[in-house]
N, C-alpha and C positions, 0 to 999 in steps of 0.2 A: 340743608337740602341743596345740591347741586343744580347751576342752572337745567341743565338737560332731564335730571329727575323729577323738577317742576313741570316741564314741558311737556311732560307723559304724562304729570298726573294731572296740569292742566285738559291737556286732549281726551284723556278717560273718563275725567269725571264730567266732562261737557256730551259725554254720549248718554251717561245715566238717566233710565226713566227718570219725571219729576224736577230732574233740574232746571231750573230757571235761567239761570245766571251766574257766573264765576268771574269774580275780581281778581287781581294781583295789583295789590299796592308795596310801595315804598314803605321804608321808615316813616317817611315825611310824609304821608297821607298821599300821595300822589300816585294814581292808577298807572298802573305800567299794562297792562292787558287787560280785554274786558268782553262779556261775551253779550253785554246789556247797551244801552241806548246811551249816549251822554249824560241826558237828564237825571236816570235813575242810576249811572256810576257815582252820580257828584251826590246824591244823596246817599244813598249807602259809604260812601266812602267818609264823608261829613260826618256820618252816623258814630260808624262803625272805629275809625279810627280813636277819638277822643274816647270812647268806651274800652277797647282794647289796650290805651295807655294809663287809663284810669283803674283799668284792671292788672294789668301787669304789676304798678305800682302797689297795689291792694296786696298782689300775694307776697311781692317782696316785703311788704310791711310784718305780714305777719308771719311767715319765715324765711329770713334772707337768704335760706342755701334753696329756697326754691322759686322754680320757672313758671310761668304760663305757660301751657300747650294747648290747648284747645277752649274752646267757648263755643256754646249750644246754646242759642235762644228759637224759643218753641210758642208761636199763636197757633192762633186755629184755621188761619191764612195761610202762613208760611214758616219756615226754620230756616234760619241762618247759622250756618256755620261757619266760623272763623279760627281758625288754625296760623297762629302769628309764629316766625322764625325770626332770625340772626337781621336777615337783610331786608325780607318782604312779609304780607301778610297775604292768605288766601284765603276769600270769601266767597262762601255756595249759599245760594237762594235756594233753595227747592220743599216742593209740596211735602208735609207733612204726613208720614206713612199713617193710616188711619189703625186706631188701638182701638 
C-alpha cells in the first residue's frame, strides 16, 4: 500500500460510525499516526504488535508460501482490527456491530 493510499484510507475510516481509534505503526512497533490518547496508543500498540508477529510467524510456520493479511479480534466491548503490510501496520478500535 502506497503512502498516499494509506492516507485515504487512514482519513475514511476515521469518519466511520463506531470508530474509536486508528493506529499506524512501524515494523518496529512504533506508532507513526494515531487518532487515540498516548496512553491508550502505547498500549494497544504493546498489545497488538508482539501478537501480530507472533502471528505472522504462526502462518508462516504452517505454510511458508503463505502471508498474514488481516486479524479480527471480537469482545463484547470492542473489535480490533488489524491489517499488517510490507512496511506498516493498521489498527481500528471500533464498537462492535450488534448480531
Amino acid at each position: 500500500m502506497a503512502v498516499n493510499e494509506a492516507e485515504e484510507t487512514f482519513k475514511r475510516l476515521a469518519t466511520l460510525p463506531g470508530v474509536q481509534g486508528i493506529i499506524v505503526m512501524n515494523n518496529d512497533g512504533i506508532p507513526i499516526r494515531t487518532t487515540l490518547p498516548q496512553n491508550k496508543t502505547a498500549l494497544y500498540v504493546g498489545l497488538i504488535h508482539g501478537l501480530a508477529v507472533k502471528t505472522k510467524s504462526a502462518i508462516k510456520e504452517m505454510d511458508h508460501q503463505n502471508d498474514l493479511t488481516f486479524i479480527r479480534l471480537r469482545s463484547h466491548k470492542d473489535e480490533v482490527l488489524i491489517a499488517p503490510d510490507k512496511e506498516f501496520t493498521m489498527i481500528v478500535i471500533q464498537k462492535p456491530a450488534i448480531q
